[in-house]
Legacy VTK file of the C-alpha trace (Angstrom):
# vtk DataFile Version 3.0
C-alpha trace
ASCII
DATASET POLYDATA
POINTS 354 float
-9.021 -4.101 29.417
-9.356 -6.172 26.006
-9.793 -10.037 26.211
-7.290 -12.176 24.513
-7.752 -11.850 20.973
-6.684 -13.975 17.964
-5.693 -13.009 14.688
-5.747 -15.478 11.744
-2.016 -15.415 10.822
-2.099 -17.599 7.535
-0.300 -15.015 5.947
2.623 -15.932 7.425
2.545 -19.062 4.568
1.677 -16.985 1.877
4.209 -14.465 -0.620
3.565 -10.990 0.053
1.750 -8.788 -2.215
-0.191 -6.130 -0.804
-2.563 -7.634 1.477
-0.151 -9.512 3.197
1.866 -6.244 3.806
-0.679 -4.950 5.430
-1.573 -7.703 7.910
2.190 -8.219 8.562
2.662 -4.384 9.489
-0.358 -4.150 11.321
0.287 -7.459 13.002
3.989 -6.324 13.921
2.688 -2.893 15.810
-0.150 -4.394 17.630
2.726 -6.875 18.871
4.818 -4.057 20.122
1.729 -1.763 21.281
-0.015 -4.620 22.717
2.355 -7.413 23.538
0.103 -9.847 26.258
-3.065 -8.909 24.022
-3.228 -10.877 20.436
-2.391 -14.263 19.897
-1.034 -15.146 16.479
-2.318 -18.612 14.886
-1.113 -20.305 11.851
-1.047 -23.119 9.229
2.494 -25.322 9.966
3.606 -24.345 6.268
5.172 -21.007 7.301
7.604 -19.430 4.885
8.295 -16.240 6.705
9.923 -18.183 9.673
11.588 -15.033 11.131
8.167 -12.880 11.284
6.045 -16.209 12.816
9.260 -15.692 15.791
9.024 -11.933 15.952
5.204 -12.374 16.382
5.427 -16.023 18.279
3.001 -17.179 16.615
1.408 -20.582 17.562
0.892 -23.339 14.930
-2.553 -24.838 15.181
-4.023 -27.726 13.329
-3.015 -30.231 10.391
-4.518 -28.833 6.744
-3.150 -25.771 5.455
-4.423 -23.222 3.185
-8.261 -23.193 2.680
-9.247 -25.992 5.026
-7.242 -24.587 7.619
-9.044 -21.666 8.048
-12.334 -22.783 7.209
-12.332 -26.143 9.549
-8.760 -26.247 11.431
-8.916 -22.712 12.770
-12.804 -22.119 13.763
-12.519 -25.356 15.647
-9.476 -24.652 17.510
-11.164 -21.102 18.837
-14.422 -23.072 19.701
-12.343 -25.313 22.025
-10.434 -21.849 23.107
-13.737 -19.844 24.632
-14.826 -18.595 20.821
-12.763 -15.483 21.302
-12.958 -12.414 19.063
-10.696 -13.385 15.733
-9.151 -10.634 13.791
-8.240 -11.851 9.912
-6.523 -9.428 8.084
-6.259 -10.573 4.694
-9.542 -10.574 2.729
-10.669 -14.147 3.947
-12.149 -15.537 6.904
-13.957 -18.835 8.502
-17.624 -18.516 7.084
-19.412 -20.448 9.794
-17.417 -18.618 12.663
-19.812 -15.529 13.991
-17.167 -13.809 16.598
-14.876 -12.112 13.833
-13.734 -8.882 12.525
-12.701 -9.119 8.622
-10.425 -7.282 6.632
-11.626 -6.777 3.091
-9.340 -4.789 0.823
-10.700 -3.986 -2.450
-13.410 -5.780 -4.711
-10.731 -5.917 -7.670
-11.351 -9.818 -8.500
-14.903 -8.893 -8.775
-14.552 -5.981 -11.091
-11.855 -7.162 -12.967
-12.922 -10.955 -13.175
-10.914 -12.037 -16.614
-7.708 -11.069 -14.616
-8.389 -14.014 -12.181
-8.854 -18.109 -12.566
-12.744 -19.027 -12.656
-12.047 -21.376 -9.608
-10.701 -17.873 -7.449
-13.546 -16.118 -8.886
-16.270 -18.778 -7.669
-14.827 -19.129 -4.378
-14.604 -15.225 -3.606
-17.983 -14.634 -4.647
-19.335 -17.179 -2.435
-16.855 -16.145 0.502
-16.727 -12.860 1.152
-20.291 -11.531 0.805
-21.206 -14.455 3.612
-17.968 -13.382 6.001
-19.164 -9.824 5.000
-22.334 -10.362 6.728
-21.784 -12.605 9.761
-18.469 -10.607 10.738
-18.924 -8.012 13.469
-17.214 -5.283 11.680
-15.466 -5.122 8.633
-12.247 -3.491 7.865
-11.386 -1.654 4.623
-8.586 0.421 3.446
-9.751 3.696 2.054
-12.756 5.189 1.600
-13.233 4.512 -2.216
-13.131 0.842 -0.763
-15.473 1.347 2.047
-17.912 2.968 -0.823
-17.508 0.091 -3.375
-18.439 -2.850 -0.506
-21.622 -0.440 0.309
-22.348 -0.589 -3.459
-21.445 -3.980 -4.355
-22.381 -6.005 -1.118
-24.904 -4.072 0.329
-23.334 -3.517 3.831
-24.517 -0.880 5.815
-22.040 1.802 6.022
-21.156 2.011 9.660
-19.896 -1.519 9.759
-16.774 -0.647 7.714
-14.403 0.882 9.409
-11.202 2.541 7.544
-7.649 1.113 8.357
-5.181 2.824 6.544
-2.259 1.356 4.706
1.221 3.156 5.258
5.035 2.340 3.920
8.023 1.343 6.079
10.994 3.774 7.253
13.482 2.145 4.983
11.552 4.131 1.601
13.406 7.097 2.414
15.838 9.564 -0.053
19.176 7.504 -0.154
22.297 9.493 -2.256
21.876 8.403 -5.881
21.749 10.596 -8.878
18.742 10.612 -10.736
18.752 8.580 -14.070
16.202 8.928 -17.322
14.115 6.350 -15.522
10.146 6.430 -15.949
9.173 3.993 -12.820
6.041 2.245 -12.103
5.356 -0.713 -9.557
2.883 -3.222 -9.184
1.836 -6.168 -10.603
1.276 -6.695 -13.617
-2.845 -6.635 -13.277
-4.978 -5.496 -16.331
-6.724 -2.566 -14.476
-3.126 -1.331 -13.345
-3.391 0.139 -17.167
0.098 -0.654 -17.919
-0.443 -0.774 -21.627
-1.665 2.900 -21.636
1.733 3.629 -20.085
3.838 1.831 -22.517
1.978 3.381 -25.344
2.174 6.679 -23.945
5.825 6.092 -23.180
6.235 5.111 -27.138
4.032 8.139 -28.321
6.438 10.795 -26.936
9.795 8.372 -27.627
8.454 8.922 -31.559
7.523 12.882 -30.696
11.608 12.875 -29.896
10.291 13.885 -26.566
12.068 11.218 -24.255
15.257 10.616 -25.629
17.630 7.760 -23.831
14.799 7.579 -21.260
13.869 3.867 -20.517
10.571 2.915 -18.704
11.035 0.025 -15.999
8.185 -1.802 -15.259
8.388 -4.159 -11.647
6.044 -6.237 -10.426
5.165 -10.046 -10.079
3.825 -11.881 -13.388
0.154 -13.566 -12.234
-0.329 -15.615 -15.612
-3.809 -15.327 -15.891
-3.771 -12.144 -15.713
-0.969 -11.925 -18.324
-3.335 -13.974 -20.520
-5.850 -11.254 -20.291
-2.968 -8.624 -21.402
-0.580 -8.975 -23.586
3.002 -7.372 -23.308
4.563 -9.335 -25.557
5.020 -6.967 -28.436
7.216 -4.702 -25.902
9.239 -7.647 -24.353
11.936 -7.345 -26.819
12.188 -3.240 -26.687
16.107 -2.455 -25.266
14.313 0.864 -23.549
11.410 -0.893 -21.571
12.274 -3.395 -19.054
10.288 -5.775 -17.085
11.778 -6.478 -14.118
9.183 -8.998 -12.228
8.935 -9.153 -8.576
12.434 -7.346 -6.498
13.147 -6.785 -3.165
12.538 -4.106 -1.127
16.581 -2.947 -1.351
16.393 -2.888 -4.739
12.959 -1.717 -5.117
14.825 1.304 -2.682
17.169 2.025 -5.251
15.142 2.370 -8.246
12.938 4.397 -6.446
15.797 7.356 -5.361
17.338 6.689 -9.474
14.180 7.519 -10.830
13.343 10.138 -12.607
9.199 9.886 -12.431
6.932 7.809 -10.767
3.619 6.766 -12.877
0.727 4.977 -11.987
-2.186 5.166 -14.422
-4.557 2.552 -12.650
-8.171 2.127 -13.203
-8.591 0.582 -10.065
-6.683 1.015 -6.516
-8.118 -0.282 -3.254
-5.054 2.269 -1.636
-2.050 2.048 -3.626
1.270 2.093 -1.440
3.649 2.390 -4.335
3.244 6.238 -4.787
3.799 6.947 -1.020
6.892 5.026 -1.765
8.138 6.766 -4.284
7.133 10.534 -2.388
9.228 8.946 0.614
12.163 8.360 -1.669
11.908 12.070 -3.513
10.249 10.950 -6.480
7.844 13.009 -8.265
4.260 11.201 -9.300
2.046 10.706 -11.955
-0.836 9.368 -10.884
-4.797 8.262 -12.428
-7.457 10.485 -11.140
-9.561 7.271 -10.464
-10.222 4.967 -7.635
-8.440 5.787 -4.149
-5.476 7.394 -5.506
-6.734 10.959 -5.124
-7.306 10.180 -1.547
-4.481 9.010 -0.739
-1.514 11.094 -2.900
-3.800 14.331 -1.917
-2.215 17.669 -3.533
1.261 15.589 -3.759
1.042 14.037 -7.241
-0.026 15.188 -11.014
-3.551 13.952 -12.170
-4.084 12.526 -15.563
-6.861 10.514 -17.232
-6.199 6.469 -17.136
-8.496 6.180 -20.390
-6.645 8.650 -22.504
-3.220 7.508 -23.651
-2.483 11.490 -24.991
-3.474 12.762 -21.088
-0.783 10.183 -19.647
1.680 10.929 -21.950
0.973 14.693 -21.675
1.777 14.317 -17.401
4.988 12.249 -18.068
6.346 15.372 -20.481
5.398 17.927 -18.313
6.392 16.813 -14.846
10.055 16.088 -16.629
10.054 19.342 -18.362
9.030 21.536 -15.552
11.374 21.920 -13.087
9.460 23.842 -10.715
6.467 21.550 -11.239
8.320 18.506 -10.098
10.258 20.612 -6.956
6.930 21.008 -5.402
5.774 17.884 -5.872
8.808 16.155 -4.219
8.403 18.909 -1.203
4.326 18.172 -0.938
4.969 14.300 -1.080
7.152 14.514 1.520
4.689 15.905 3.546
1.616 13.601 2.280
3.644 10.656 3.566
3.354 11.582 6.984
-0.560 11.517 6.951
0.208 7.235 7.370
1.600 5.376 9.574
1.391 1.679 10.638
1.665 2.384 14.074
-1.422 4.613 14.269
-3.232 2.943 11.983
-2.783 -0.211 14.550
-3.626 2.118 17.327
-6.912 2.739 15.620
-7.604 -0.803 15.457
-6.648 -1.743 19.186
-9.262 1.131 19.345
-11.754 -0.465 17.915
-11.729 -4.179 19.355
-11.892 -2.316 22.642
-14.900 -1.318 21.713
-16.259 -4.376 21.128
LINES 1 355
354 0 1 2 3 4 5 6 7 8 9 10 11 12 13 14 15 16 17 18 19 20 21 22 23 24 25 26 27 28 29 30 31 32 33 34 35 36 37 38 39 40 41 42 43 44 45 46 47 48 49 50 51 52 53 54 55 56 57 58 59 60 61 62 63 64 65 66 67 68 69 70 71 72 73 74 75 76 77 78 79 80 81 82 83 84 85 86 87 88 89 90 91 92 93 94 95 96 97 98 99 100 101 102 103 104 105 106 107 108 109 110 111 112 113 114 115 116 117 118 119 120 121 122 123 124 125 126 127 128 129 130 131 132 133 134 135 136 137 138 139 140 141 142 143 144 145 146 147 148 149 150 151 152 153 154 155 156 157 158 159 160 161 162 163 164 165 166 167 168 169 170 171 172 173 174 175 176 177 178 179 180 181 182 183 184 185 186 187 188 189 190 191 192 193 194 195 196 197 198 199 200 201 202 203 204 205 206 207 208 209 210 211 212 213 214 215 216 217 218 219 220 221 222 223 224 225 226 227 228 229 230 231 232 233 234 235 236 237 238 239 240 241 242 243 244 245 246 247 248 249 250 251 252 253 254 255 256 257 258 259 260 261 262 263 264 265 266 267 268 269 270 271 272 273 274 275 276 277 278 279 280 281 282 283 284 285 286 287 288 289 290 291 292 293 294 295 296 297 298 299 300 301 302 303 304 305 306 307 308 309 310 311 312 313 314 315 316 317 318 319 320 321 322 323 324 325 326 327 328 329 330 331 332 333 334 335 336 337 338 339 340 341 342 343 344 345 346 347 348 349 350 351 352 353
């Protein structure tokens, strides 16, 4: 029998990227596996109003952001017995001891130019000292779980893995498959992007992709845009940049697709592939980071520093027909390694352990 616990539900006022995915599917399952168990608290500046319902989650204090969680929140649970808090997305009251934390990936540290010097001075101050004083850390993949060893000197048995998963809606829908090259995420230096436009060009010239068109979606952070610089492709008729969609469209391009390709340098987990095996898409993927891990035998390999390997997995993926059959049938079957439900079953686990 678990005590009540509370989880830190400021995500509910923030736009979803892939952190807040995560703590929104793993918040919705525990809700349905555990329904008398968690207690969901939250700044007053909600903007997903139907998901605060779903969850009824309580609205505590009067800051938001920041100084909510750091004074707002802590003080509220003091009042409330100090009861164990669950936070789900990368950030946590410091001074507040009776805490799991959730710490994705350490990409604002290794990729520091892609992020404002006020984010970067605040991180590195915050999550080493919630790192420590939590009672267990969460992490995403094992590549993760190694890096926070490395980087933040945590002793390894105090991460525990929490996988991330897709919802059922990514799923083969009945569209004909276009000369689309696809790749999702946002538009983040060490997601490599400019390697895939250049490898996209290289075999365009070679006469290699003709009428193909590479379609590039994900939000526009403008530091990070400062830090890489697109616009010599921006006016191109056969590469589009679509910014952030939603998920029905996102759907769509995923089944009309001809190839998925992701050539990150850096990937805490990386949900977008999984997508794109649950739609019937075939994958190109970096041979760095977590994506190994988590797209298994279910995606082609290539090397994210050299433009000539990328563009080598794009042309022979398209051009071998028996290549890309098996890897739609394998990624089909590498989806169902993840799931949000038992990856919130592991973590009901795991607070009833402590």
């Amino acid at each position: 029998m678990m005590n009540k616990i509370f989880i830190n539900s400021r995500f509910l006022t923030q736009k979803i990227t892939g952190s807040q995915r995560f703590a929104i599917e793993i918040s919705k399952q525990l809700k349905k596996l555990e329904p008398e168990k968690f207690v969901f608290v939250t700044p007053k500046d909600i903007v997903h109003k139907d998901l605060a319902k779903e969850l009824d989650a309580k609205i505590i204090g009067f800051n938001t952001g920041h100084i909510w969680e750091q004074i707002d929140l802590p003080l509220y649970l003091k009042k409330n017995g100090s009861p164990l808090l669950l936070n789900l997305v990368n950030t946590a009251p410091i001074f507040y001891k009776n805490k799991i934390v959730t710490i994705m990936d350490l990409s604002w540290k290794h990729f520091s130019y892609a992020v404002s010097k006020k984010f970067y001075l605040w991180y590195s101050f915050l999550i080493p000292k919630i790192a420590k004083n939590s009672k267990l850390i969460l992490s995403i993949s094992e590549f993760s779980r190694k890096n926070l060893v490395k980087e933040l000197h945590i002793n390894l048995t105090k991460i525990e893995i929490i996988s991330c998963s897709i919802s059922d809606s990514f799923k083969p829908l009945n569209f004909n498959r276009e000369k689309i090259i696809l790749s999702v995420g946002s538009l983040q230096p060490y997601k490599n992007l400019l390697s895939l436009i250049k490898a996209f060009i290289k075999l365009k010239n070679e006469n290699k992709l003709k009428d193909y068109k590479l379609v590039l979606i994900g939000g526009q952070n403008k530091k990070a845009l400062k830090s890489v610089d697109f616009s010599d492709y921006l006016s191109r008729d056969d590469i589009k940049f679509t910014g952030y969609i939603p998920d029905e469209k996102l759907i769509e391009y995923y089944n009309k697709a001809s190839l998925f390709v992701l050539p990150s340098f850096f990937e805490g987990f990386g949900i977008p592939p999984l997508e794109a095996m649950a739609c019937g898409c075939p994958c190109v993927v970096s041979n760095a980071a977590s994506l190994p891990e988590v797209c298994g035998d279910a995606a082609y390999y290539v090397d994210p520093y050299d433009i000539n390997d990328i563009a080598k997995g794009i042309e022979k993926v398209l051009t071998d027909d028996k290549l890309r059959d098996e890897l739609v049938r394998k990624g089909f079957k590498n989806v169902k390694r993840f799931s949000w439900e038992s990856s919130a079953q592991k973590v009901i686990e795991i607070l009833k352990t402590l």
